[in-house]
C-alpha positions as CSV (number, residue, x, y, z in Angstrom):
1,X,-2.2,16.1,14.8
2,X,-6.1,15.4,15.1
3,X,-8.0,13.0,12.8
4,X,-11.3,12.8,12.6
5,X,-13.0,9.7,11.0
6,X,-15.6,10.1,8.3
7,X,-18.6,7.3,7.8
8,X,-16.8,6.2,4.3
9,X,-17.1,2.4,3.6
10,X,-12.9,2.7,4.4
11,X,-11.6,3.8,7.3
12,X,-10.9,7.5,6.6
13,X,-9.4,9.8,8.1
14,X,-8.4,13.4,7.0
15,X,-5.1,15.5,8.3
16,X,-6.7,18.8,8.4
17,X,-3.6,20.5,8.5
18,X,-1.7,19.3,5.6
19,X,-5.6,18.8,3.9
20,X,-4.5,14.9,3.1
21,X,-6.9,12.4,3.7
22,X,-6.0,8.7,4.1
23,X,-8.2,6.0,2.8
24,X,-8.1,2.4,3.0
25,X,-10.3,0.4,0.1
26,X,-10.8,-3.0,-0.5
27,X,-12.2,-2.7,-4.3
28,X,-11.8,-0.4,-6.9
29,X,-16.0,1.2,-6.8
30,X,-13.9,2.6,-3.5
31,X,-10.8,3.9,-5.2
32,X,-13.5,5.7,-8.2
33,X,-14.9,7.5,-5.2
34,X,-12.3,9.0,-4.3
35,X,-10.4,9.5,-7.8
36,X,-11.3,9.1,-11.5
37,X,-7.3,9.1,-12.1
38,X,-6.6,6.3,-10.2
39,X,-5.0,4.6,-12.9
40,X,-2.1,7.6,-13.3
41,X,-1.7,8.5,-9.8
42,X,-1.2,4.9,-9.1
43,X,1.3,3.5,-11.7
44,X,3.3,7.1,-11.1
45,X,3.8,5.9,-7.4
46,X,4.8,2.3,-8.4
47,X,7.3,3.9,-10.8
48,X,8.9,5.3,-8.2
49,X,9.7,2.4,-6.1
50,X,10.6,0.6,-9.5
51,X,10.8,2.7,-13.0
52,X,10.4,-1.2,-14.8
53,X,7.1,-2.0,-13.3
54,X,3.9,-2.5,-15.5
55,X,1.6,0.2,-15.5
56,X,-1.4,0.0,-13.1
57,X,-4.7,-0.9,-15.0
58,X,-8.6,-1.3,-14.1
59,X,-8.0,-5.3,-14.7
60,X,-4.7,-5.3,-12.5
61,X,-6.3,-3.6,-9.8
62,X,-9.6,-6.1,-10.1
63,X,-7.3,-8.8,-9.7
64,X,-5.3,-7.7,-7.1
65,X,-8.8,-6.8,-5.4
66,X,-10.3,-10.1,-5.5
67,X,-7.5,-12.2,-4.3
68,X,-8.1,-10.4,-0.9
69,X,-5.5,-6.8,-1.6
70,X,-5.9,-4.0,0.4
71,X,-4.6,-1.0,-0.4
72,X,-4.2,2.1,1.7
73,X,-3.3,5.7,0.2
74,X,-2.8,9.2,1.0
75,X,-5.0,11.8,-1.0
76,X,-4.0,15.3,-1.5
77,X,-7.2,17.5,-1.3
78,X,-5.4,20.9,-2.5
79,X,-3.4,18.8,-5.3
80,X,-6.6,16.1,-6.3
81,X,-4.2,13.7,-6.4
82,X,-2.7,10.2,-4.6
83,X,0.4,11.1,-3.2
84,X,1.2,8.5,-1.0
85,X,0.0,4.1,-1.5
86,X,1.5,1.0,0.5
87,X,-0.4,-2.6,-0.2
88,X,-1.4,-5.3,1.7
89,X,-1.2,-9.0,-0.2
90,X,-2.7,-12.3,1.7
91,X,-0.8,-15.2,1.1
92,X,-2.4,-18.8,2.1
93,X,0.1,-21.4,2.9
94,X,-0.8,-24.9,3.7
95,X,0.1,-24.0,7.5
96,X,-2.0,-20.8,7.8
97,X,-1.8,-17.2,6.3
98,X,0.5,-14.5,6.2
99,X,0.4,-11.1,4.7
100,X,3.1,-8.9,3.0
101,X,3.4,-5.1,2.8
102,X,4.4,-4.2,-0.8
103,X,4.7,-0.7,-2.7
104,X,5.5,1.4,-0.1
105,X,5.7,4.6,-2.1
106,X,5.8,8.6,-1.3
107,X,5.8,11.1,-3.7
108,X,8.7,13.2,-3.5
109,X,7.0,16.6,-2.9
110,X,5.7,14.6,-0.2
111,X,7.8,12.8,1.5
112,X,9.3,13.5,5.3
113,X,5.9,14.2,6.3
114,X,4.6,10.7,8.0
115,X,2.7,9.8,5.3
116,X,4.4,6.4,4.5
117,X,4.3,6.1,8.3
118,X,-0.1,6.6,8.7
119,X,-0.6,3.9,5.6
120,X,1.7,1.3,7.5
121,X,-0.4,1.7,10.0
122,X,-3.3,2.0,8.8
123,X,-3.1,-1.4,7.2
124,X,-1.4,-2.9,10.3
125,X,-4.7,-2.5,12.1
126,X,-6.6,-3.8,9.0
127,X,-4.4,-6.6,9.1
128,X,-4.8,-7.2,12.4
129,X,-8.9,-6.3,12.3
130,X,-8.8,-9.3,9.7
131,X,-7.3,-11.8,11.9
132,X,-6.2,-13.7,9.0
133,X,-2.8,-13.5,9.0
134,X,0.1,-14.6,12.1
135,X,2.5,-12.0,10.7
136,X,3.4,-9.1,8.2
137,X,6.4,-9.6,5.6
138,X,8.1,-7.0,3.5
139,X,11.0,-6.7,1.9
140,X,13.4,-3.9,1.7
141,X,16.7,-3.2,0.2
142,X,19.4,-2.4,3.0
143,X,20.3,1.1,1.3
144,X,16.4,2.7,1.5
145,X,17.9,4.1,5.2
146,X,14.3,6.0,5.7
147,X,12.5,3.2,4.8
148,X,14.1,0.6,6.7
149,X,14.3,3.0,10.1
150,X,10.0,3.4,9.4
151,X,9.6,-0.4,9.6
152,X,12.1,-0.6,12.0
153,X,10.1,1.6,14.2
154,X,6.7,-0.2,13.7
155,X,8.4,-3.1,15.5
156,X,9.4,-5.0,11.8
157,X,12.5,-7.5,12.7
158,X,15.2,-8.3,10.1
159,X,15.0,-12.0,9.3
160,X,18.3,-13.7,8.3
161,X,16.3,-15.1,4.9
162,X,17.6,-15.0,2.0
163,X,15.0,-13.6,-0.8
164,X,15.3,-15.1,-4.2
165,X,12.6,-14.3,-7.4
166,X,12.6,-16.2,-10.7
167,X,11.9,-14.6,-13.3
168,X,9.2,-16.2,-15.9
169,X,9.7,-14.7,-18.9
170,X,5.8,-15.6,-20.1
171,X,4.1,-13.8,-17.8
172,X,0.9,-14.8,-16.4
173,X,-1.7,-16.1,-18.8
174,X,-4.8,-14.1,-19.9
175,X,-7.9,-15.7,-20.2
């Protein structure tokens, strides 16, 4: 397929024939460029990787924003909608600075179509652009076959770790 890039303040670049244009933003004045209804399409998608998860909000996303998050999406042009968002989250260790994909997420109607596949790598060369981080990390339960075959085929290695979470039942403060 041919992409052509736009002069956006992302890199953009728009499938002409499925009419989806990917976008990767750094800050929400980005995101409202592209849609008002950020806040729906957005916490719909992270429903679907996990129908618990808090709803996305202006402050979340601020948050996530300033600590260095990246996120790249898929926008629908015929449908005015998100259909398609993975994540990018810095984390600084003592030793240097690694980055993690998270909410890898395809909207049904949507899916089988290389979407999930562009935003990988769309933020893989973001990533690397940056030159911040020695390595990606993501997590990924053994039974997502699809999933685990996509970063399989962007070169991801299975690491014989063991991830564990506590849960902290406060939350984190607000100020």
């Amino acid at each position: 397929m041919q992409f052509y890039v736009a002069n956006f303040l992302s890199a953009c670049r728009v499938c002409v024939r499925m009419n989806i244009s990917l976008h990767v933003v750094t800050n929400r004045a980005q995101l409202q460029l592209i849609t008002p209804h950020y806040e729906r399409d957005l916490t719909e998608l992270a429903f679907n990787i996990n129908p618990w998860t808090a709803s996305v909000t202006p402050e979340s996303l601020d948050t996530f924003f300033d600590h260095g998050g990246v996120l790249a999406l898929a926008w629908d042009n015929d449908f005015h909608r998100i259909v398609s968002v993975a994540s990018i989250a810095y984390v600084y260790k003592f030793n240097g600075c690694s980055a993690r994909l998270e909410h890898v997420s395809t909207l049904a109607g949507h899916q089988g179509r290389g979407l999930g596949k562009r935003i990988v790598k769309s933020l893989i060369a973001h990533v690397i652009g940056e030159g911040k981080a020695k390595f990606i990390d993501l997590t990924c339960e053994p039974n997502r076959v699809v999933a685990n075959a996509l970063y399989e085929g962007l070169g991801f290695e299975i690491r014989q770790t063991n991830p564990r979470r506590l849960k902290l039942q406060s939350g984190p403060k607000r100020s």
